[in-house]
Phi, psi and omega in degrees: 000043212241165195223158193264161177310103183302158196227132169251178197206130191281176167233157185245164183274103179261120179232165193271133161261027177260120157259130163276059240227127171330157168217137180261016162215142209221356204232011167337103179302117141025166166231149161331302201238182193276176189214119192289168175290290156011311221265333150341285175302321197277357192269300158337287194305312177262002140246357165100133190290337139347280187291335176282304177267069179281171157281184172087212190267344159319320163295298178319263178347318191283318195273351191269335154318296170300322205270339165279333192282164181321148185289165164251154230269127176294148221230311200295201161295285181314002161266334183297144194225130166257129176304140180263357179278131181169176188257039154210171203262147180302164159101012176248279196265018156294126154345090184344110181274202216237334221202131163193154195218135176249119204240142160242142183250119114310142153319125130357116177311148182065344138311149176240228189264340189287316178296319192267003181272335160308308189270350187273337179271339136313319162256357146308350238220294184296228235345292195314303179337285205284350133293358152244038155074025155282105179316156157305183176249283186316000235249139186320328212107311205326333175265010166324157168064335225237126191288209195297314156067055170073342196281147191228136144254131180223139188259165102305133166258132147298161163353277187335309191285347156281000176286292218272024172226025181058015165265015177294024191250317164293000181295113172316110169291032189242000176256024142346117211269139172302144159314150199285160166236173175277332139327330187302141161206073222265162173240125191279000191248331158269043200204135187077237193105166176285286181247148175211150197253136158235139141287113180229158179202171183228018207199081194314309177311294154334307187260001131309308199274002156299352189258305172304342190238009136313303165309309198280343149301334183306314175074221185276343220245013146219187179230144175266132201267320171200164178216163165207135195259163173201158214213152177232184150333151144290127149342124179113324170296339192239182198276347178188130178347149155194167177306161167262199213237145148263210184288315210290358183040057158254129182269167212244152187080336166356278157287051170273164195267153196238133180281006162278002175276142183315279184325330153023274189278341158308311177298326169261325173237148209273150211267195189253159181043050164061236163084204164221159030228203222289345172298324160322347186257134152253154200356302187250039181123205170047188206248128159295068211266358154299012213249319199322136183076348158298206165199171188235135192247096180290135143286124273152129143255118185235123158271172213225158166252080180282353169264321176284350162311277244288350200256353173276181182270167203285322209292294216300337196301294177327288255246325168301302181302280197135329167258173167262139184316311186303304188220024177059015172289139160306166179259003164255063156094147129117197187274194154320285201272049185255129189296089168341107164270118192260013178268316211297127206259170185255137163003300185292339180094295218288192210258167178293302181240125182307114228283031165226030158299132185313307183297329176268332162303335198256359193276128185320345182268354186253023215197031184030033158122324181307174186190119171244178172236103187262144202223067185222190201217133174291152180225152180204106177255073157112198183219110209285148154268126173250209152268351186275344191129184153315149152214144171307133148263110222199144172156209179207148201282064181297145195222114166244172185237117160194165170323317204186119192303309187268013140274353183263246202270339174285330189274016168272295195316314208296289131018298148332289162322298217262338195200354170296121162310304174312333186296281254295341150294003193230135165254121161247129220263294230231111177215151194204134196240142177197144185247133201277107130346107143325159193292179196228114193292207200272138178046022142264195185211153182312164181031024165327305193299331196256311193289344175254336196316000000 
């Protein structure tokens, strides 16, 4: 339930320097030339913003000004831009954003593969646009003014979607459907789909309006099955990069796996000419060799019961987690990132961290070895009516990353299921498996390979 280390980005502030201010001159003479903000502002300061930015013509004229001259060159979090061309698609090992929205498509009746090969490549085409900070020709506004602001999109295929596009002789076996777990108390109307979208931003309006002008491209030829929206830190917020926080004001991501680690990418992308592991194959043999350099993305709604958290003591909170609340050190010593000793006992014989700690069930030495790259976002839509009263529906929007699902996120859940202190806090709503295309070089579009191959 671990979310990976946020890259924070510092921020400069953009502020309108046009005041609306009264004027008791209205007969200014016009200025000549366009008048830059820099030169704006410094006239302001020295004849009073009053006498410059009047209503009348003086005004007119000071705003037909602002509106002509060069735009000014973005400084911030809105200048950053991630390519959307590479050999793996943005939105996996990208820096954790501020803003994210999650989508699943059915096809359309009567659509195939010749319709769904049209739209992917119709939103490739917009994902490239709105990740170089290019409006859309259709696009609501809402991201006017705001350059790209980090933002990724990346697709995903469900199961569903080689039947109903005739590949299913091309289904990645590693896109097996998961086990039920006992925990589960899932909604079938928020869960799977043919396609699925993640959205990320560092600019919640940016990564809206990528979601309204997705859809709205989708056209006839799919319908949106679900959408859920979810939100992180902003870049910026603390005094220095740190993990991020869940609803539970825990920190989250600690052990994630880092792409300077040598395994790195064994773990997370599925390699070229099959091999293993075996998700690289498909179902009835051979090689998925359109997947090479993907990934397979479990997907997760987990709600969180934050009214029964918040009522426990700090110590069972610790102790449930495996860390401390503050600063995310293990309770067997030392700092965050200090590597958890799952032997080391406390004065009394019993152990530091409780065998049913979250950090010790969910740790690749308890769990042979798996490893995912969780990516994930909080969400808090509202409030449920129970018999107990309102409760927040509040949690998170888990996203995990690996090679192979069924090396990955089932034998950890499985584990999870069966011993986590933690699930007894948790409902998981929602799940979804979907396997991620490589990235798509210059003048191709995401799944070329598998829809023409």
């Amino acid at each position: 339930m671990s979310s990976p280390r946020s890259t924070s980005t510092k921020s400069t502030k953009h502020t309108d320097t046009t005041d609306n201010a009264d004027s008791a001159d209205s007969t200014a003479e016009a200025p000549r030339h366009p008048v830059s903000r820099r030169r704006l502002v410094g006239t302001a300061g020295a004849a009073g913003a009053a006498g410059l930015l009047a209503g009348g013509a003086s005004g007119a004229v000071a705003a037909e000004a602002l509106r002509d001259e060069a735009p000014t060159p973005l400084t911030s979090i809105g200048a950053n831009g991630v390519p959307f061309h590479g050999r793996h698609q943005a939105g996996i090992t990208t820096p954790l954003q501020a803003a994210g929205h999650f989508a699943a498509f059915d096809l359309a009746p009567g659509a195939g593969r010749a319709q769904a090969a049209a739209l992917l490549k119709r939103w490739s085409d917009t994902a490239r646009e709105l990740s170089e900070g290019r409006a859309a020709a259709d696009a609501t506004g809402s991201a006017r003014d705001a350059g790209p602001a980090g933002l990724t999109v990346t697709f995903g295929f469900g199961r569903t979607f080689f039947d109903r596009t005739g590949l299913a002789d091309r289904r990645p076996a590693g896109l097996e459907p998961l086990p039920a777990f006992s925990a589960d108390a899932l909604d079938a109307r928020r869960s799977d789909g043919d396609l699925w979208l993640q959205i990320g931003a560092d600019d919640a309006l940016v990564a809206f309006g990528a979601l309204r002008t997705l859809q709205r491209r989708a056209g006839d030829a799919a319908v949106l099955r679900w959408q859920m929206s979810g939100f992180n830190r902003t870049p910026g917020a603390t005094d220095r990069p740190r993990s991020a926080r869940n609803l539970m004001g825990q920190v989250d991501g600690t052990n994630n796996p880092k792409p300077e680690d040598p395994d790195f990418a064994g773990h997370v992308f599925v390699p070229a000419s099959g091999g293993t592991p075996a998700s690289g194959a498909v179902a009835g043999g051979g090689s998925a060799e359109w997947l090479a350099g993907g990934s397979y993305a479990v997907f997760r709604r987990i709600r969180m019961l934050l009214d029964t958290w918040d009522h426990v003591s700090l110590e069972r909170q610790e102790r449930v987690i495996g860390r401390r609340k503050s600063d995310g050190a293990p309770l067997s010593g030392g700092e965050e990132t200090t590597p958890v000793d799952m032997n080391k006992q406390l004065p009394d014989g019993s152990l530091a961290i409780p065998g049913d700690a979250h950090v010790r069930v969910a740790a690749p030495e308890s769990n042979g070895g798996a490893t995912m790259l969780r990516r994930s976002f909080s969400y808090h839509d509202g409030y449920l009516d129970t018999r107990d009263g309102p409760v927040p529906d509040a949690g998170l929007l888990f996203v995990a990353w690996q090679a192979d699902p069924l090396k990955g996120f089932v034998p950890v859940q499985r584990k999870l299921d069966r011993g986590d202190g933690l699930s007894r806090f948790l409902r998981h709503e929602s799940s979804g498996l979907f396997a991620v295309p490589g990235g798509a070089a210059a003048g191709e579009y995401v799944g070329q390979r598998l829809l023409e191959g």
